[in-house]
C-alpha positions in Angstrom: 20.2 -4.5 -36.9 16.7 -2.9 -36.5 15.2 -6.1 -35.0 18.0 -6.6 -32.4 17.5 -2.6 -31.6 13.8 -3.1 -31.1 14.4 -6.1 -29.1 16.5 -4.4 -26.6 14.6 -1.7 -26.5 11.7 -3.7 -25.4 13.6 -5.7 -23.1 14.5 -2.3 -21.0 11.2 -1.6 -21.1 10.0 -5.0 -19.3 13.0 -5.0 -17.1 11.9 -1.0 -16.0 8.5 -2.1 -15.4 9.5 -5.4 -13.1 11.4 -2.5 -11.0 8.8 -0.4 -10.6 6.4 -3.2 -9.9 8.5 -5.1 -7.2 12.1 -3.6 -6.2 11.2 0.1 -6.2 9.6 0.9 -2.6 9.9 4.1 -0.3 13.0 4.8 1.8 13.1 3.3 5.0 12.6 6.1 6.9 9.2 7.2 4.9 8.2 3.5 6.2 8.8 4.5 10.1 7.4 8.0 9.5 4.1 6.5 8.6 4.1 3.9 11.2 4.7 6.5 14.0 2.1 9.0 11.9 -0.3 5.3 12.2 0.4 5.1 15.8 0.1 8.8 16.9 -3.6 8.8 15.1 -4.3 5.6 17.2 -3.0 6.7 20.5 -4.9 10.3 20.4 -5.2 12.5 23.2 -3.6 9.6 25.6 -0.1 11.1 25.4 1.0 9.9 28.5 4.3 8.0 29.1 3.2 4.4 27.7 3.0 6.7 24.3 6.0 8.2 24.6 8.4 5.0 25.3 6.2 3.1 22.7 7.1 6.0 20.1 10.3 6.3 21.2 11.0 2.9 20.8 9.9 2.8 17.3 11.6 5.6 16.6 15.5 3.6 17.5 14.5 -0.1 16.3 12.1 1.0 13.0 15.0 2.2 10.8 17.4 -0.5 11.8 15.5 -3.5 11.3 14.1 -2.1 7.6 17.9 -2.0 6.7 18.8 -4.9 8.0 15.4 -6.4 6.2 16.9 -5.4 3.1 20.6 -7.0 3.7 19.4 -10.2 4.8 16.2 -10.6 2.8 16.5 -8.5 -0.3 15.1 -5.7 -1.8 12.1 -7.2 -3.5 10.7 -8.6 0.2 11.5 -5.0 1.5 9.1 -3.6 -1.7 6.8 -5.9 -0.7 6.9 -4.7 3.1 7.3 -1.4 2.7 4.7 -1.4 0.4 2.1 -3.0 2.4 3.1 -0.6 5.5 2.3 2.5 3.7 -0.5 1.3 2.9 -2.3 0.0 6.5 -4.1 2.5 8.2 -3.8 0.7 11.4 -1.0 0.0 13.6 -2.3 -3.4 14.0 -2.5 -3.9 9.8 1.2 -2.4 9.6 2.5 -5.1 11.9 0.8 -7.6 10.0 2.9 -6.8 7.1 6.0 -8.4 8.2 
């Protein structure tokens, strides 16, 4: 009874750490947030209106197509999205990511 206890108690343990290392990502609107923060800090000073449609644009679609990501592809491709996204410091390196 002690062996089978340990043995499932090291099985939750593996099956925890898969999680965190592949499902578990941020939310999709953290993604979107940091792309739009990615493309603010590339687009500067040039606020003008290309800026504001190109931000405004992200803004409706970003959201959207993360969900949709994770109903057609699965969670663990999101992660891995999502996870590369927050990471890129470019707009550019973010798009990449896909």
């Amino acid at each position: 009874m002690k062996i089978a206890g340990i043995v499932i108690s090291l099985l939750v343990v593996v099956l925890g750490t898969l999680w965190m290392l592949y499902v578990r990502a941020p939310a999709p609107e953290v993604v979107c947030q940091h792309k739009i923060a990615i493309t603010l800090a590339e687009v500067g000073d040039q606020h003008g209106d290309a800026a504001a449609n190109l931000l405004d644009q992200l803004r409706l679609q970003c959201v959207k197509e993360k969900r949709k990501l994770v109903e057609l592809r699965g969670k663990i491709v999101y992660a891995r999205q999502a996870r590369c996204i927050m990471a890129a410091t470019t707009l550019s390196a973010a798009e990449r990511c896909g």
